[in-house]
N, CA, C and O atoms as CSV, one atom per row, in Angstrom:
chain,resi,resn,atom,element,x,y,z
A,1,UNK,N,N,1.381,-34.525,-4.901
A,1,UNK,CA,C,0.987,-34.596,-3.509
A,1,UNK,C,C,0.025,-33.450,-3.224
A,1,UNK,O,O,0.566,-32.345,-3.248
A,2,UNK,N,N,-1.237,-33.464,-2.969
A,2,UNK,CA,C,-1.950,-33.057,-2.453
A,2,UNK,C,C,-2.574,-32.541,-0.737
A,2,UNK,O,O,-3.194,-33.291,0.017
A,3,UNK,N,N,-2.234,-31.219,-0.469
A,3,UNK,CA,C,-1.796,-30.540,0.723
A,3,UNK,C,C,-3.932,-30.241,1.225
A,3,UNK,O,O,-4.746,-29.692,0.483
A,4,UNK,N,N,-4.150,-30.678,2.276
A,4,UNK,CA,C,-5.431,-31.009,2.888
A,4,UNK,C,C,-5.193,-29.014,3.446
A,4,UNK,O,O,-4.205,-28.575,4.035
A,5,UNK,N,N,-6.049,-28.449,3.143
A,5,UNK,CA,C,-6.064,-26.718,3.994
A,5,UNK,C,C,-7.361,-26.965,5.201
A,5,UNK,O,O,-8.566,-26.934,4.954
A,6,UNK,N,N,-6.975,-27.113,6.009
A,6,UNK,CA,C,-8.491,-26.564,6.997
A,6,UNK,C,C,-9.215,-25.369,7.205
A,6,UNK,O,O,-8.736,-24.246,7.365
A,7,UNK,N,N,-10.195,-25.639,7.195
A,7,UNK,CA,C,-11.176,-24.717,7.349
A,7,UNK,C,C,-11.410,-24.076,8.547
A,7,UNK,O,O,-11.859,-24.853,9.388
A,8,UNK,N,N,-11.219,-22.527,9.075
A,8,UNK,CA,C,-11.641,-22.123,9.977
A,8,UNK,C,C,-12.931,-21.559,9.580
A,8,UNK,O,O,-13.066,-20.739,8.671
A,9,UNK,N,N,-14.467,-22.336,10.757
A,9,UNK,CA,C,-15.325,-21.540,10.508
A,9,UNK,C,C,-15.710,-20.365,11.673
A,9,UNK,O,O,-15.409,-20.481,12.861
A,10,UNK,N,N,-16.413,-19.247,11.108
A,10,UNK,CA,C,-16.853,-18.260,11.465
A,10,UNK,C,C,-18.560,-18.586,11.736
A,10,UNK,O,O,-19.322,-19.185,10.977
A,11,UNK,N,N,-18.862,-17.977,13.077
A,11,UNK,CA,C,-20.144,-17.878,13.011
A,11,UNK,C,C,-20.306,-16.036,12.462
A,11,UNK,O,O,-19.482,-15.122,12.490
A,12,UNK,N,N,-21.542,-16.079,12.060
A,12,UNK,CA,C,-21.715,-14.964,11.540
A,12,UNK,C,C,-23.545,-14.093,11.908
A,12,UNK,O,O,-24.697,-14.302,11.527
A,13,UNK,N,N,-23.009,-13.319,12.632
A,13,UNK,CA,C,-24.555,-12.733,13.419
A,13,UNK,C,C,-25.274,-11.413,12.812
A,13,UNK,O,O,-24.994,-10.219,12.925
A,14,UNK,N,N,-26.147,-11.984,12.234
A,14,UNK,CA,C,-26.521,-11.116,11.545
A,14,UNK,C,C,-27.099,-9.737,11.928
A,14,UNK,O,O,-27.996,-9.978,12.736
A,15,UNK,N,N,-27.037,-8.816,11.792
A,15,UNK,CA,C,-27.806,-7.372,12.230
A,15,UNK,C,C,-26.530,-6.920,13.865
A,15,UNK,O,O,-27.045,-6.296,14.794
A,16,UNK,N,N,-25.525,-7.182,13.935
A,16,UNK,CA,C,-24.098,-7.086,14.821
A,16,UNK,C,C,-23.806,-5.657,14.297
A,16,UNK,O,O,-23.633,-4.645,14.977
A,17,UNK,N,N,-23.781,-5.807,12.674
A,17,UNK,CA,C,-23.505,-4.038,12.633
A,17,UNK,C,C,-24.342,-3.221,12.361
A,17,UNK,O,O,-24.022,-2.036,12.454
A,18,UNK,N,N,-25.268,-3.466,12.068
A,18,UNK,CA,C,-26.264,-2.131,12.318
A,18,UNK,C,C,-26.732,-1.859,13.838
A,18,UNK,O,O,-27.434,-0.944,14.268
A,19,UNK,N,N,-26.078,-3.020,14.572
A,19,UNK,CA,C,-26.715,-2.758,16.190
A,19,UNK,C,C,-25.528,-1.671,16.961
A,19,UNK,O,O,-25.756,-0.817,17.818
A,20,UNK,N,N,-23.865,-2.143,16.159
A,20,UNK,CA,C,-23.407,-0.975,16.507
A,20,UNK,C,C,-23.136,0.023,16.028
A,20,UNK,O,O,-22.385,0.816,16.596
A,21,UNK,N,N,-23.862,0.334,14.446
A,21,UNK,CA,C,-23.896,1.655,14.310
A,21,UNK,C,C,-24.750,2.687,15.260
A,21,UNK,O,O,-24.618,3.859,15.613
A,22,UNK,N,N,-25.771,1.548,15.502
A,22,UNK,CA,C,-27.412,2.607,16.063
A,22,UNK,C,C,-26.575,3.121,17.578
A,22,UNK,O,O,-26.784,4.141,18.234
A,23,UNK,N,N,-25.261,1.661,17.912
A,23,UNK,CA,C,-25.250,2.578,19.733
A,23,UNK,C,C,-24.018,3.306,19.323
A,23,UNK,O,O,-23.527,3.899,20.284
A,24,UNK,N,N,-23.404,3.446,18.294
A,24,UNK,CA,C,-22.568,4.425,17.435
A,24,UNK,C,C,-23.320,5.691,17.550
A,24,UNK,O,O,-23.094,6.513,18.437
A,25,UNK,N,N,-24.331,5.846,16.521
A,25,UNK,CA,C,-24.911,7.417,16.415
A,25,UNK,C,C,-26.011,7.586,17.594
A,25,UNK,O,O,-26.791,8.526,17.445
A,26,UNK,N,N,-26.136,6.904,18.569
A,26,UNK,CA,C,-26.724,7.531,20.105
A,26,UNK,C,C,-25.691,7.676,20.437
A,26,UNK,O,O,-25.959,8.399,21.397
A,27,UNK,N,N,-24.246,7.564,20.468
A,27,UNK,CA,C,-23.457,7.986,21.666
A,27,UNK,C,C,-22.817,9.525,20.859
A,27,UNK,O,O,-21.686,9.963,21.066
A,28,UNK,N,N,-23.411,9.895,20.322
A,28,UNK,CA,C,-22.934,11.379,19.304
A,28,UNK,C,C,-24.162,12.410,19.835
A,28,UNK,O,O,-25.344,12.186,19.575
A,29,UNK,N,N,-23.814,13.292,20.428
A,29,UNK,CA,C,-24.413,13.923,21.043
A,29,UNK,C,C,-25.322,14.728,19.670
A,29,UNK,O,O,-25.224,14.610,18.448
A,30,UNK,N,N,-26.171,15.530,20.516
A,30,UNK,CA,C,-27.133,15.870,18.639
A,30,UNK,C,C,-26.856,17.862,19.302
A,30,UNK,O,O,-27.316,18.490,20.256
A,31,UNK,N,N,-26.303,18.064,18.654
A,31,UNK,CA,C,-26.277,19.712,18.633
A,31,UNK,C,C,-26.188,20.434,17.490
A,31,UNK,O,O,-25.282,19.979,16.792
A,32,UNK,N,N,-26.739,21.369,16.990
A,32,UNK,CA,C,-26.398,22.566,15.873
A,32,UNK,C,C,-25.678,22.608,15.667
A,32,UNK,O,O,-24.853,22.583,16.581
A,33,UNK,N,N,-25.241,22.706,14.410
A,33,UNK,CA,C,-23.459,23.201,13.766
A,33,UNK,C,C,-23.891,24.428,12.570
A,33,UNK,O,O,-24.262,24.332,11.400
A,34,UNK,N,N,-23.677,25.454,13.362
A,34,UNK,CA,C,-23.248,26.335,12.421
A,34,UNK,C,C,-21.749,27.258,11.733
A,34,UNK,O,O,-20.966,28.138,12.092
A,35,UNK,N,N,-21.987,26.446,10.646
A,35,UNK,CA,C,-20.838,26.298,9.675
A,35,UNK,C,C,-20.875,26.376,8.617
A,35,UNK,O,O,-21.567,25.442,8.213
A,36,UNK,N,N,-20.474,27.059,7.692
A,36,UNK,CA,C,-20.522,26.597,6.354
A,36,UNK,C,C,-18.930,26.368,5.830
A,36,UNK,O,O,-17.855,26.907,6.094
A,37,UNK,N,N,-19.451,25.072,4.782
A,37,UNK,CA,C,-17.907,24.654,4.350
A,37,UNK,C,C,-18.225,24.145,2.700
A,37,UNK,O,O,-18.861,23.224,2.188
A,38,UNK,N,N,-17.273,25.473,2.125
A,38,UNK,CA,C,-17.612,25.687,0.769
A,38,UNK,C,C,-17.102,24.888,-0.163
A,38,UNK,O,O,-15.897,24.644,-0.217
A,39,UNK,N,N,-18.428,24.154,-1.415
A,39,UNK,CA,C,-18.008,23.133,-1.709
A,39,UNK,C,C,-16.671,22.930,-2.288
A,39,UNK,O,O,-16.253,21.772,-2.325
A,40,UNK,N,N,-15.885,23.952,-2.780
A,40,UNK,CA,C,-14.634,23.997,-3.632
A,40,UNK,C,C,-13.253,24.326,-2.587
A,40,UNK,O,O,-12.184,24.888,-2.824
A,41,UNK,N,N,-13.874,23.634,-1.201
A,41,UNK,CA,C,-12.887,24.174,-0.022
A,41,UNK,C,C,-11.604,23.402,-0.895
A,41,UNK,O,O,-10.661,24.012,-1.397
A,42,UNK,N,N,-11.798,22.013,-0.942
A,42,UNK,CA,C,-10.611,21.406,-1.478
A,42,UNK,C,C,-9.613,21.838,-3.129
A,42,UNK,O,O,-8.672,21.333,-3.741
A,43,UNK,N,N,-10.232,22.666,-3.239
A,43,UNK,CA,C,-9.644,23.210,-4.870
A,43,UNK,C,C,-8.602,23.648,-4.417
A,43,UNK,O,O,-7.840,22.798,-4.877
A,44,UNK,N,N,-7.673,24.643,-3.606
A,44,UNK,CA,C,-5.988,25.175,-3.249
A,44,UNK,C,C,-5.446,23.697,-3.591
A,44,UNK,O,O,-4.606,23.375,-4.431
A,45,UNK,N,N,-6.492,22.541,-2.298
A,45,UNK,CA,C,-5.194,21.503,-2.538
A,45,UNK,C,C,-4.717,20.721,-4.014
A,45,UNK,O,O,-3.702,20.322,-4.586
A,46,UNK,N,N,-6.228,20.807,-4.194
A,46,UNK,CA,C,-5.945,20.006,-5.802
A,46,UNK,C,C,-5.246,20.491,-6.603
A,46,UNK,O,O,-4.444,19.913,-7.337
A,47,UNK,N,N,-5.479,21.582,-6.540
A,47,UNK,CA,C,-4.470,22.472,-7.641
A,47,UNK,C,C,-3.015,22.130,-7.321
A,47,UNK,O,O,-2.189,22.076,-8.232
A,48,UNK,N,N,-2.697,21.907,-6.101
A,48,UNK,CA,C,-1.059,22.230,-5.808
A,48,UNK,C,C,-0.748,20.394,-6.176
A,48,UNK,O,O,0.180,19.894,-6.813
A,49,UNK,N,N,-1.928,19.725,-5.486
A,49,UNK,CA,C,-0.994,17.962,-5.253
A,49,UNK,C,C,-1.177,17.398,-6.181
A,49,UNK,O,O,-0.622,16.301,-6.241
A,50,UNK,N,N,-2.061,17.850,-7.411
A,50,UNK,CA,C,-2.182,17.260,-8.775
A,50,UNK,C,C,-0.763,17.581,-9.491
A,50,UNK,O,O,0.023,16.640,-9.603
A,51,UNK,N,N,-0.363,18.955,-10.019
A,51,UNK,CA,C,0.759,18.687,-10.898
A,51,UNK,C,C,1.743,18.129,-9.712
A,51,UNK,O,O,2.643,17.601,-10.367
A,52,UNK,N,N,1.913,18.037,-8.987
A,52,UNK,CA,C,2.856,17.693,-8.435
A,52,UNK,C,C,3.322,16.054,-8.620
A,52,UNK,O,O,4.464,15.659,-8.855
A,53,UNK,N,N,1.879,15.080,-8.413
A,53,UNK,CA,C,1.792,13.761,-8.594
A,53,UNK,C,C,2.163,13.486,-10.109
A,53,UNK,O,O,2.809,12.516,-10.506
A,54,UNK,N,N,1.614,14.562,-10.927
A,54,UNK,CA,C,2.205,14.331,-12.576
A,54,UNK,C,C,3.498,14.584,-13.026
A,54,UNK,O,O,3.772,14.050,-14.100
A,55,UNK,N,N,4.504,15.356,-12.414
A,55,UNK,CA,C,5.643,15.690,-12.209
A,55,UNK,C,C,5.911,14.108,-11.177
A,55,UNK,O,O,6.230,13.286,-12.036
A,56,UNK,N,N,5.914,13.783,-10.563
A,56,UNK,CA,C,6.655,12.061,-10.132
A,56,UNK,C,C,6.626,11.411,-11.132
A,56,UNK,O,O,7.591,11.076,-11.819
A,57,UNK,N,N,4.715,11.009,-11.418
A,57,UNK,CA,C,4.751,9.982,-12.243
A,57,UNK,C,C,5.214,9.726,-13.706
A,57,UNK,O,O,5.317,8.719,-14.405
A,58,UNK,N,N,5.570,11.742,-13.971
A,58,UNK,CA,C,5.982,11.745,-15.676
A,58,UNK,C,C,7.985,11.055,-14.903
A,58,UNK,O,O,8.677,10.160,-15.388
A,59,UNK,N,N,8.239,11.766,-13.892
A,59,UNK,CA,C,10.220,11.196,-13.847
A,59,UNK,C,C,10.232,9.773,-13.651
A,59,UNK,O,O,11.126,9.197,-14.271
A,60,UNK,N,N,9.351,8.934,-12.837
A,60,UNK,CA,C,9.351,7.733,-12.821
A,60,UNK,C,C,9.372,6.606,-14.234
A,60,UNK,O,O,9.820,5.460,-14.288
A,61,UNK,N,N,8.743,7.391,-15.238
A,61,UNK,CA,C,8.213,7.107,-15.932
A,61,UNK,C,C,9.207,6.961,-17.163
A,61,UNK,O,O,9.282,6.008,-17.939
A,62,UNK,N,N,10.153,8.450,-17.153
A,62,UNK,CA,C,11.187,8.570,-17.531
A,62,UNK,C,C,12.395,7.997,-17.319
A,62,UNK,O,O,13.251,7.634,-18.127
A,63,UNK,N,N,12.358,7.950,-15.913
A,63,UNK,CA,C,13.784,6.966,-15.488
A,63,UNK,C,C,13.323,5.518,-15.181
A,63,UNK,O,O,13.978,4.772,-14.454
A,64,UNK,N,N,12.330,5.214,-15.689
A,64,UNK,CA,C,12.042,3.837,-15.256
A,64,UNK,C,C,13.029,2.338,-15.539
A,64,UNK,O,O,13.009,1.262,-14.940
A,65,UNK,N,N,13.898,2.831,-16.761
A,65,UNK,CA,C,14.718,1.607,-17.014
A,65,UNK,C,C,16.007,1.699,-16.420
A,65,UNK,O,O,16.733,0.714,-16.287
A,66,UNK,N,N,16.334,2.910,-16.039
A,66,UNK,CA,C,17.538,3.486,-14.693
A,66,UNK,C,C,17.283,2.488,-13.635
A,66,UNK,O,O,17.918,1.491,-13.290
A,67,UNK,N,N,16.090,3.067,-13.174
A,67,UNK,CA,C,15.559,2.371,-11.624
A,67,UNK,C,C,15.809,0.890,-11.998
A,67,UNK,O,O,16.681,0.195,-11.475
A,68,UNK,N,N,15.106,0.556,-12.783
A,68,UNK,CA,C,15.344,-0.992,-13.163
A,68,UNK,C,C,16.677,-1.686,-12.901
A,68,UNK,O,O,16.827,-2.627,-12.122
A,69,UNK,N,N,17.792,-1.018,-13.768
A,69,UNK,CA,C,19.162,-1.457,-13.687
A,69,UNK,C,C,19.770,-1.487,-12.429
A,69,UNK,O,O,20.665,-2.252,-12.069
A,70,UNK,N,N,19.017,-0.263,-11.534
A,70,UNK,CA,C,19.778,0.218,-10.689
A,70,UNK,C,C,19.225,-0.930,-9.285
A,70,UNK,O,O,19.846,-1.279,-8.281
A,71,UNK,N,N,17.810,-1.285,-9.758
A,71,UNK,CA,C,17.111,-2.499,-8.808
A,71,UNK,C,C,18.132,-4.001,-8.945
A,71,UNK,O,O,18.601,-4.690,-8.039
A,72,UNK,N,N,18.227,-4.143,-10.287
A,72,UNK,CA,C,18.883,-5.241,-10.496
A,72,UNK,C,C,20.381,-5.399,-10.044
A,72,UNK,O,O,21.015,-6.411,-9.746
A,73,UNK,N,N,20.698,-4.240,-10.082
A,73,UNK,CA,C,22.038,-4.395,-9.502
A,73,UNK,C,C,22.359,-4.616,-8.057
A,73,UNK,O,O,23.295,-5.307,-7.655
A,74,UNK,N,N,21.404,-3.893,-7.226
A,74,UNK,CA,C,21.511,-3.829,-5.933
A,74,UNK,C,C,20.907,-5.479,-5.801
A,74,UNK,O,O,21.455,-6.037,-4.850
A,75,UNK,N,N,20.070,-6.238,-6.415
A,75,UNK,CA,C,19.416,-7.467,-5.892
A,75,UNK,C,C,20.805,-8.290,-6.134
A,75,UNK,O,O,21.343,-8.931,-5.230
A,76,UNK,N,N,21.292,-8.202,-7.388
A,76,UNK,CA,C,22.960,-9.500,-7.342
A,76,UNK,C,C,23.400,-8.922,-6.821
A,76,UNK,O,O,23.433,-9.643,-5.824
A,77,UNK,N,N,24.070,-7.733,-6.415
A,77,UNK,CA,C,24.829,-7.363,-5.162
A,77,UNK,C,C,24.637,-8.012,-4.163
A,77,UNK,O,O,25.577,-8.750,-3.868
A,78,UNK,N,N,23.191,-8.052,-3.059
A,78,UNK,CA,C,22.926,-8.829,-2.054
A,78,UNK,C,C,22.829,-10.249,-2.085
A,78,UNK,O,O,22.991,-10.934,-1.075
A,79,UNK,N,N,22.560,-10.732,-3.253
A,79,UNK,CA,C,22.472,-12.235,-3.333
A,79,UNK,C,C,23.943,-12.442,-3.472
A,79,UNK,O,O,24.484,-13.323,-2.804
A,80,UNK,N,N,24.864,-11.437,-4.575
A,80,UNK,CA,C,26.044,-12.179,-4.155
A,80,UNK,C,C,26.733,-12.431,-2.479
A,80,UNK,O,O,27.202,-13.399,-1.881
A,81,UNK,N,N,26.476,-10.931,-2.143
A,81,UNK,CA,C,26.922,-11.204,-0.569
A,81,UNK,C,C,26.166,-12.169,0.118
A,81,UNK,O,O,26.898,-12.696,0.955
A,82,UNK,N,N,24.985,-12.657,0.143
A,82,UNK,CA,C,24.731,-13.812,1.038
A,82,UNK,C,C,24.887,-14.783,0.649
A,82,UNK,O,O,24.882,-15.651,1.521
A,83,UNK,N,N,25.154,-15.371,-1.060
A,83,UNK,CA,C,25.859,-16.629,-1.503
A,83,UNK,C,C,27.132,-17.141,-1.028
A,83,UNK,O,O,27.508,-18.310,-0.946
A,84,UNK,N,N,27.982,-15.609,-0.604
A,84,UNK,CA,C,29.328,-15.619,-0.194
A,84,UNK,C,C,29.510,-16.196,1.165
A,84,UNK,O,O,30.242,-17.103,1.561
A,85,UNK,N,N,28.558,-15.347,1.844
A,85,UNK,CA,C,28.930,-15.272,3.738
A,85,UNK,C,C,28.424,-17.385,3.653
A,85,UNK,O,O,28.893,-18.010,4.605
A,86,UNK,N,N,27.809,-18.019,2.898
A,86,UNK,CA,C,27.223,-19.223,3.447
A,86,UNK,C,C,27.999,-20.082,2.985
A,86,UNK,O,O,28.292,-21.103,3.607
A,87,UNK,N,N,28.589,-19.697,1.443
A,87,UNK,CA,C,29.844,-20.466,1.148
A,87,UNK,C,C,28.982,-21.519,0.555
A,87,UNK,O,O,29.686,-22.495,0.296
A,88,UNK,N,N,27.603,-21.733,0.202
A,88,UNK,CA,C,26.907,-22.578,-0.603
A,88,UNK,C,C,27.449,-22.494,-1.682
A,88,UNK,O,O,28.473,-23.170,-1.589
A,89,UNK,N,N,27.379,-22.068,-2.658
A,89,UNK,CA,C,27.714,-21.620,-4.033
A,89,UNK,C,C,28.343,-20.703,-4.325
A,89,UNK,O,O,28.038,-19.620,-3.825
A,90,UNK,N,N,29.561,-20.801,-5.327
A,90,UNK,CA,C,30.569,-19.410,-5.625
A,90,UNK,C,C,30.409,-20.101,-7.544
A,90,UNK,O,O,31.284,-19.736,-8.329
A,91,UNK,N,N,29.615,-20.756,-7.904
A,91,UNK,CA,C,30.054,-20.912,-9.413
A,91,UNK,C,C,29.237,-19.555,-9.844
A,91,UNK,O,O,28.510,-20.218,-10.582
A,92,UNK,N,N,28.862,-18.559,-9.971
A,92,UNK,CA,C,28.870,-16.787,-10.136
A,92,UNK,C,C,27.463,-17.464,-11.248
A,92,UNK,O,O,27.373,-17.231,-12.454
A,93,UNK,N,N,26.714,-18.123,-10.612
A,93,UNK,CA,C,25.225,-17.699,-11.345
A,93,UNK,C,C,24.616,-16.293,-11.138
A,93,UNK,O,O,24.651,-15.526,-10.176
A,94,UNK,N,N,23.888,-16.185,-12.699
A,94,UNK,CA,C,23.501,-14.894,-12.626
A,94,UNK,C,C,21.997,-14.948,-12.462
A,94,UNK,O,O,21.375,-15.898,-12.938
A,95,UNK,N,N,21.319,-13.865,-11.739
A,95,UNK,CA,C,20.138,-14.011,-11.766
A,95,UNK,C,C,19.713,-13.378,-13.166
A,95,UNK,O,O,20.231,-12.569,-13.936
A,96,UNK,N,N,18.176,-14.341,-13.135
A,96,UNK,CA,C,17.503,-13.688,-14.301
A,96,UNK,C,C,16.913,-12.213,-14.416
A,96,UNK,O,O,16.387,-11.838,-15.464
């Protein structure tokens, strides 16, 4: 059986966003900025949120077949409890 999808069409106007970038950067007022912002401003953070992300992804990585068991268990846990409360099925299929 073959399911028919309809088509929603879009009109599509061309030059819509460059018309509101242009009333984008006129509504930005134009003033001097004196500032300097040094290119290695972001180096403290990198330094700190890099090992940090390698330290997750090395324990994840490590306990990954934990998590697994520990996923699988909690999913037949809940499927058993809602097989139960409906009283559909009690022959104790296991999920794959």
């Amino acid at each position: 059986m073959r399911v028919e999808r309809s088509r929603v069409t879009r009109r599509s106007y061309p030059g819509i966003g460059m018309l509101l970038l242009a009333a984008a950067l006129a509504a930005v007022p134009l003033s001097s900025a004196y500032a300097y912002i040094d290119p290695n401003s972001a180096g403290p953070l990198y330094q700190l949120l890099f090992p940090l992300f390698i330290a997750v992804a090395g324990a994840l990585a490590a306990l990954r077949r934990i998590l697994k068991q520990l996923w699988l268990r909690a999913v037949r846990a809940c499927v058993g409890f809602f097989r139960h409360e409906r009283g559909s099925s009690t022959d104790g299929e296991d999920l794959p």
